[in-house]
LOBA-272505 format. One record per atom (N, C-alpha, C): residue in three letters; x, y, z. Coordinates in steps of 0.1 Angstrom, whole numbers, plus 2048, in hexadecimal, padded with zeros to 3 digits. Example, Ala and Ser with C-alpha at 12.3 -4.5 7.8 and 13.67 -1.06 7.14 Angstrom:
+-----+------+-------+-----+
!   r ! east ! north !  up !
+-----+------+-------+-----+
! ALA !  884 !   7C7 ! 84E !
! ALA !  87B !   7D3 ! 84E !
! ALA !  884 !   7DF ! 84E !
! SER !  880 !   7EA ! 847 !
! SER !  889 !   7F5 ! 847 !
! SER !  881 !   800 ! 84F !
+-----+------+-------+-----+
END
This chain:
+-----+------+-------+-----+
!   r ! east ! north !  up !
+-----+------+-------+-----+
! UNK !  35E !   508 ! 200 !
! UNK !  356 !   514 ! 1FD !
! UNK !  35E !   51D ! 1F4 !
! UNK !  36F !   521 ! 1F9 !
! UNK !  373 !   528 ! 1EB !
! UNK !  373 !   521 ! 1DD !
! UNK !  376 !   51A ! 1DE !
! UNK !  379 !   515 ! 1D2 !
! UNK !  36B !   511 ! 1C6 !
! UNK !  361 !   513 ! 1CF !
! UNK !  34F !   511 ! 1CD !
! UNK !  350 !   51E ! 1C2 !
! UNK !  350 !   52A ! 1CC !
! UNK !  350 !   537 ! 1CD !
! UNK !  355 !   541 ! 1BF !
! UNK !  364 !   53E ! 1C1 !
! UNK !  36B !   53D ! 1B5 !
! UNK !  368 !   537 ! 1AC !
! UNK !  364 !   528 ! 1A9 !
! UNK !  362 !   52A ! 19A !
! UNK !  353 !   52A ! 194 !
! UNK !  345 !   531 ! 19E !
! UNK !  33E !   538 ! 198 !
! UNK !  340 !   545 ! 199 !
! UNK !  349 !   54F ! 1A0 !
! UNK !  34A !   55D ! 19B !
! UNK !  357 !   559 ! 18D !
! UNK !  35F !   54F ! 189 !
! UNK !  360 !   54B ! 17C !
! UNK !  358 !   54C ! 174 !
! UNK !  34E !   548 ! 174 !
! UNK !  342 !   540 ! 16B !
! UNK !  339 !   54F ! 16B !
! UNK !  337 !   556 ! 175 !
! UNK !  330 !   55F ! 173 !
! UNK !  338 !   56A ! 16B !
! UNK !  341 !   56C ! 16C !
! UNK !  34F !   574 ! 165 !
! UNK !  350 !   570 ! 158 !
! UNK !  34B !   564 ! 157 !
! UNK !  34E !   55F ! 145 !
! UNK !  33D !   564 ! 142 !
! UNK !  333 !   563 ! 141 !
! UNK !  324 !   561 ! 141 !
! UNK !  325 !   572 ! 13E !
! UNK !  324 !   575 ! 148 !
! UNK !  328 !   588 ! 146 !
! UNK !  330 !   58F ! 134 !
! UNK !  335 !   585 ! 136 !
! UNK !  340 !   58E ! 128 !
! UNK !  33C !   588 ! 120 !
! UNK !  334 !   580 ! 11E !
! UNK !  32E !   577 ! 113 !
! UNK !  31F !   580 ! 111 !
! UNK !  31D !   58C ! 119 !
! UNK !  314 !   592 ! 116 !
! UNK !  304 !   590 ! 11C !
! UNK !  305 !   583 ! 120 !
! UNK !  2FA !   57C ! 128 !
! UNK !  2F0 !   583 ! 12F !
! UNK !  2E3 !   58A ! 12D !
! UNK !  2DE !   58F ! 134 !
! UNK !  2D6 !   58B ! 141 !
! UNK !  2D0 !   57F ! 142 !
! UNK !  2CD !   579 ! 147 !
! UNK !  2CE !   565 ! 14C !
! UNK !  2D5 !   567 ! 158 !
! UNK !  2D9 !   556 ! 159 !
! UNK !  2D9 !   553 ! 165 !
! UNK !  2DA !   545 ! 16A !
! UNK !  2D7 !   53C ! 177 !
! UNK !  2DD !   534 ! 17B !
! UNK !  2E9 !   538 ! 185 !
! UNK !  2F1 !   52F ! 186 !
! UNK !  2F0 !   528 ! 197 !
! UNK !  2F2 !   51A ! 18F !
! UNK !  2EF !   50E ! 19E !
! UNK !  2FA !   508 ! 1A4 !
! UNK !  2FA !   50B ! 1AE !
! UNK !  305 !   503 ! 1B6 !
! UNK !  2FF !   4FB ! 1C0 !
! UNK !  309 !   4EC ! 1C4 !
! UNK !  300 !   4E7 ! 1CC !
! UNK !  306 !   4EA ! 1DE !
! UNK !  309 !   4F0 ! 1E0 !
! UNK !  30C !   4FB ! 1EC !
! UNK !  305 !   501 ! 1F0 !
! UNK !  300 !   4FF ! 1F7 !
! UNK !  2F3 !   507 ! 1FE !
! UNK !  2F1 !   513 ! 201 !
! UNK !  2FB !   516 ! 20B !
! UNK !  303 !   51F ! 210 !
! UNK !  306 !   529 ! 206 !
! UNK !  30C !   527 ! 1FA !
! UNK !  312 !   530 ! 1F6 !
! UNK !  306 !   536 ! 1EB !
! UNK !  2FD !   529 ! 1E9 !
! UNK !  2F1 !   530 ! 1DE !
! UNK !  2E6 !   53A ! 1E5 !
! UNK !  2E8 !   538 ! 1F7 !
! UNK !  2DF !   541 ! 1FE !
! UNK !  2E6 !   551 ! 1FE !
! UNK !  2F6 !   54D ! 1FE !
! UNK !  2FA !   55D ! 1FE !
! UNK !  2FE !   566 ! 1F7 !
! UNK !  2FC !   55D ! 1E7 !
! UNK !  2FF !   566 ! 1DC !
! UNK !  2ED !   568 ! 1D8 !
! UNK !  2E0 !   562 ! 1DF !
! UNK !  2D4 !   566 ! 1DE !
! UNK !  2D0 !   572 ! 1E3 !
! UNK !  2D4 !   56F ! 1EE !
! UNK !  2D2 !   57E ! 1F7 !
! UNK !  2D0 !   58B ! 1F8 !
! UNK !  2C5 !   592 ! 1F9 !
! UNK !  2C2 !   5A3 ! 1F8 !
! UNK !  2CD !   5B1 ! 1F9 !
! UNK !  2D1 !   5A6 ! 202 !
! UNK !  2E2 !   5AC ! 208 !
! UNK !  2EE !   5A5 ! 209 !
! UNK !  2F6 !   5AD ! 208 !
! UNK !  305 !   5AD ! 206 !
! UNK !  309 !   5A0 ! 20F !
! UNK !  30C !   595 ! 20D !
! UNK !  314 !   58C ! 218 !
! UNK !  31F !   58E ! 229 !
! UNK !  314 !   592 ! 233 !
! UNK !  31F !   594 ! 23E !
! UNK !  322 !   586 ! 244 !
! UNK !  31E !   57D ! 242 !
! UNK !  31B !   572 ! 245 !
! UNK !  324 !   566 ! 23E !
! UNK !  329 !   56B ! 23B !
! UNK !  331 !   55F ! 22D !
! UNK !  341 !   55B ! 235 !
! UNK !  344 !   54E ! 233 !
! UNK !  352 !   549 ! 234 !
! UNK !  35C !   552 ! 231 !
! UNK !  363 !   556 ! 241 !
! UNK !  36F !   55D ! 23E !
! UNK !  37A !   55D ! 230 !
! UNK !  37F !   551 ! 230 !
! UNK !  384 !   54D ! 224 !
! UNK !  380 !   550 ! 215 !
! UNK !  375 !   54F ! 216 !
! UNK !  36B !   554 ! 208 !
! UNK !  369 !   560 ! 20A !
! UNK !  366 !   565 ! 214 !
! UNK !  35D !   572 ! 214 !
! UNK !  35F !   57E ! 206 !
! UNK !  36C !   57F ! 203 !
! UNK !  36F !   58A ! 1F9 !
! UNK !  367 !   583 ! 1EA !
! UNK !  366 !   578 ! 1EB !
! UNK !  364 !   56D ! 1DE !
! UNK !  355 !   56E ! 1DE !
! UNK !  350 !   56E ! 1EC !
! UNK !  342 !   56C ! 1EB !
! UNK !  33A !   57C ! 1E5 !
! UNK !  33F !   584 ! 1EC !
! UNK !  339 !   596 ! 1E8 !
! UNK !  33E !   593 ! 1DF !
! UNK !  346 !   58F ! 1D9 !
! UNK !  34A !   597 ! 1C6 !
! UNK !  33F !   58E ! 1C3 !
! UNK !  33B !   584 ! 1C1 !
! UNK !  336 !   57D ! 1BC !
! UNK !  323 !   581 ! 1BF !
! UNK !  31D !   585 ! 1C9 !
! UNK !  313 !   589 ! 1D1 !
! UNK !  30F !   593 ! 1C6 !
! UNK !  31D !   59F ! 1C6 !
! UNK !  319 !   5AB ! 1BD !
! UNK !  319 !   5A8 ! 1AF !
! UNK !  320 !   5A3 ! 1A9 !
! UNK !  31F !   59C ! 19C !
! UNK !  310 !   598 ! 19A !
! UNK !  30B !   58D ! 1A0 !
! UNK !  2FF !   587 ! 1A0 !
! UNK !  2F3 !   595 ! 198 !
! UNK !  2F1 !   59B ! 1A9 !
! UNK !  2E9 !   5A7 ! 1A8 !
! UNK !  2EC !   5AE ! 1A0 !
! UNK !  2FB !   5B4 ! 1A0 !
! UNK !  2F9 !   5BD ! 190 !
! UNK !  2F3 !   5B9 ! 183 !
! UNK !  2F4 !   5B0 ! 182 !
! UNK !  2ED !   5AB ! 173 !
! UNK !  2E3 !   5A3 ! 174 !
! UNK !  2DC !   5A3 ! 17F !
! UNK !  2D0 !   59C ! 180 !
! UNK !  2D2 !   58B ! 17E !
! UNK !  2DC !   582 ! 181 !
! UNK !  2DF !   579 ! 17D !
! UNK !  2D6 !   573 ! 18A !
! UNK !  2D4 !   564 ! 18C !
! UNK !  2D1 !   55C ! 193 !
! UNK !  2DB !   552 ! 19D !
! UNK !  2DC !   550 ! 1A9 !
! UNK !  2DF !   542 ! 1AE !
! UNK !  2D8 !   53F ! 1B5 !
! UNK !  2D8 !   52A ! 1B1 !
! UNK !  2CC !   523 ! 1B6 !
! UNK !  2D5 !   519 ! 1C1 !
! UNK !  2D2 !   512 ! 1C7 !
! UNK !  2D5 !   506 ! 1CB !
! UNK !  2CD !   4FA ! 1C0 !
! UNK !  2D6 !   4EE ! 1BF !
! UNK !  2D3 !   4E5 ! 1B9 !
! UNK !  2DA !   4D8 ! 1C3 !
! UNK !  2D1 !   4D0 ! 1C7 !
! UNK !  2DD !   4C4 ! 1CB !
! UNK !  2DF !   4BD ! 1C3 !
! UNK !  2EE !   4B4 ! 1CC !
! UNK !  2F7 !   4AF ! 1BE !
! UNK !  2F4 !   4A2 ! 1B7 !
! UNK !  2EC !   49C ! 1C2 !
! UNK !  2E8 !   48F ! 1BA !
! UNK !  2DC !   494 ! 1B2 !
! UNK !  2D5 !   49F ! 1AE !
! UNK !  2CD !   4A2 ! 1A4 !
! UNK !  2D7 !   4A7 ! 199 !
! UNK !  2E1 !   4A9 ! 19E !
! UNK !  2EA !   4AB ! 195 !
! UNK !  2F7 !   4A1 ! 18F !
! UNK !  2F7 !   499 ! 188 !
! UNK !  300 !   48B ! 187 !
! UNK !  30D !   490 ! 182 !
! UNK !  311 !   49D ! 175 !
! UNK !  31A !   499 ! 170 !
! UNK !  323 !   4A6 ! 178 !
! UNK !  31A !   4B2 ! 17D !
! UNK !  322 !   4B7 ! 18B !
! UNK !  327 !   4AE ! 198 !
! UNK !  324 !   4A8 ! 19D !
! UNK !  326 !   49B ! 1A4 !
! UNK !  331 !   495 ! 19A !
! UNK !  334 !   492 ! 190 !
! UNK !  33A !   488 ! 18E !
! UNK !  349 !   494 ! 18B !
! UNK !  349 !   4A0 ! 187 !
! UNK !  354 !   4A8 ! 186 !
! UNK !  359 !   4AD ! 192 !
! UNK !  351 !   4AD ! 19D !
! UNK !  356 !   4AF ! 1AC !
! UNK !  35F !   4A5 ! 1B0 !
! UNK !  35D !   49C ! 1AA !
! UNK !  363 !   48C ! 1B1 !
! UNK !  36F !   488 ! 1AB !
! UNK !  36D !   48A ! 19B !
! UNK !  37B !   48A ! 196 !
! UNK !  385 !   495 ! 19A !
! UNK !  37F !   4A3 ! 196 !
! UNK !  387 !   4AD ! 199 !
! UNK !  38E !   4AF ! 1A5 !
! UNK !  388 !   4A8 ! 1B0 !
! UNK !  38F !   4A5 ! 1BC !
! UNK !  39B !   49D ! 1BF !
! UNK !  399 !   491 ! 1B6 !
! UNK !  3A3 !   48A ! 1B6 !
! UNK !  3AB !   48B ! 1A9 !
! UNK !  3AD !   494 ! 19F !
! UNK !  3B2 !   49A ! 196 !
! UNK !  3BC !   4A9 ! 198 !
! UNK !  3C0 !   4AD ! 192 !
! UNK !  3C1 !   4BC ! 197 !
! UNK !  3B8 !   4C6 ! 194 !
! UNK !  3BB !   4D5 ! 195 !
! UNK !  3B0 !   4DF ! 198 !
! UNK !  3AD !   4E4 ! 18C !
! UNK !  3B5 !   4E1 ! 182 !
! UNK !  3B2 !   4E4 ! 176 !
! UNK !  3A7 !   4DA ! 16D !
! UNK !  3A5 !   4CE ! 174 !
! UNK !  39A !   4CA ! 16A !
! UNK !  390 !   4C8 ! 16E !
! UNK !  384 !   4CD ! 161 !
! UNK !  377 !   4CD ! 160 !
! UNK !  370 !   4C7 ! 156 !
! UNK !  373 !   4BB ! 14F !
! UNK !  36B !   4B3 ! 14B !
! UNK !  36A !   4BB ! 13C !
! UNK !  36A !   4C3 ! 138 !
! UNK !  366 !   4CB ! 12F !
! UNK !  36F !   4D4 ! 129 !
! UNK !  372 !   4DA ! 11C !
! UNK !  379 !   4E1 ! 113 !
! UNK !  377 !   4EC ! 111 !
! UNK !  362 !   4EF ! 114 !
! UNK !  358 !   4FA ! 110 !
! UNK !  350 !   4FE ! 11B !
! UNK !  352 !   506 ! 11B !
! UNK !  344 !   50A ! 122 !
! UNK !  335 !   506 ! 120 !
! UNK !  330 !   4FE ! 12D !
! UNK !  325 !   4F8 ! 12A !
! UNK !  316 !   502 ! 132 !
! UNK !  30E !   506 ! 130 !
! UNK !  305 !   508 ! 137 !
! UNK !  2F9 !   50E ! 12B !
! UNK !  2EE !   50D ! 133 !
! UNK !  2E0 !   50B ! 129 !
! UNK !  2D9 !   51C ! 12F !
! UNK !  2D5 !   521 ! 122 !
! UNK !  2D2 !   52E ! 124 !
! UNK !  2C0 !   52F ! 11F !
+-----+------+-------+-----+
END
């Protein structure tokens, strides 16, 4: 869950400064796409995350951004970067650029 956590308040941290006014971001964690959905503030969230999860909660809301749940086998090439990057180290992601469809 940190490491979920972290690198969409990444992703939401880059999307922000890029001026983005409106965006939707999917994770396939269930869990974490119900508590950055939520009306309220996360009391409920993974000790370990919890500071990761409210930054990320308030981020969301402040800018009206979105998170969805997506599962992963509807998802192939997230599936396929979970599996390498697992067995790789934490620094790689498949990618040079930033990829997402606006």
């Amino acid at each position: 869950m940190q490491a979920e956590v972290v690198a969409l308040r990444d992703a939401v941290l880059f999307v922000k400064g890029l001026g983005i006014l409106s965006c939707t971001f999917y994770t396939d964690n269930q869990s974490l796409a119900n508590l950055c959905s939520a009306l309220h503030p996360p009391l409920d969230a993974e000790w370990r995350a919890y500071k990761e999860i409210n930054d990320v909660w308030g981020l969301i809301k402040e800018n009206k951004f979105e998170c969805r749940h997506v599962n992963r086998s509807q998802n192939v090439m997230a599936d396929y970067l979970a599996k390498v990057g697992s067995l790789l180290d934490e620094g790689y992601t498949g990618f040079s650029y930033p990829t997402f469809n606006i």
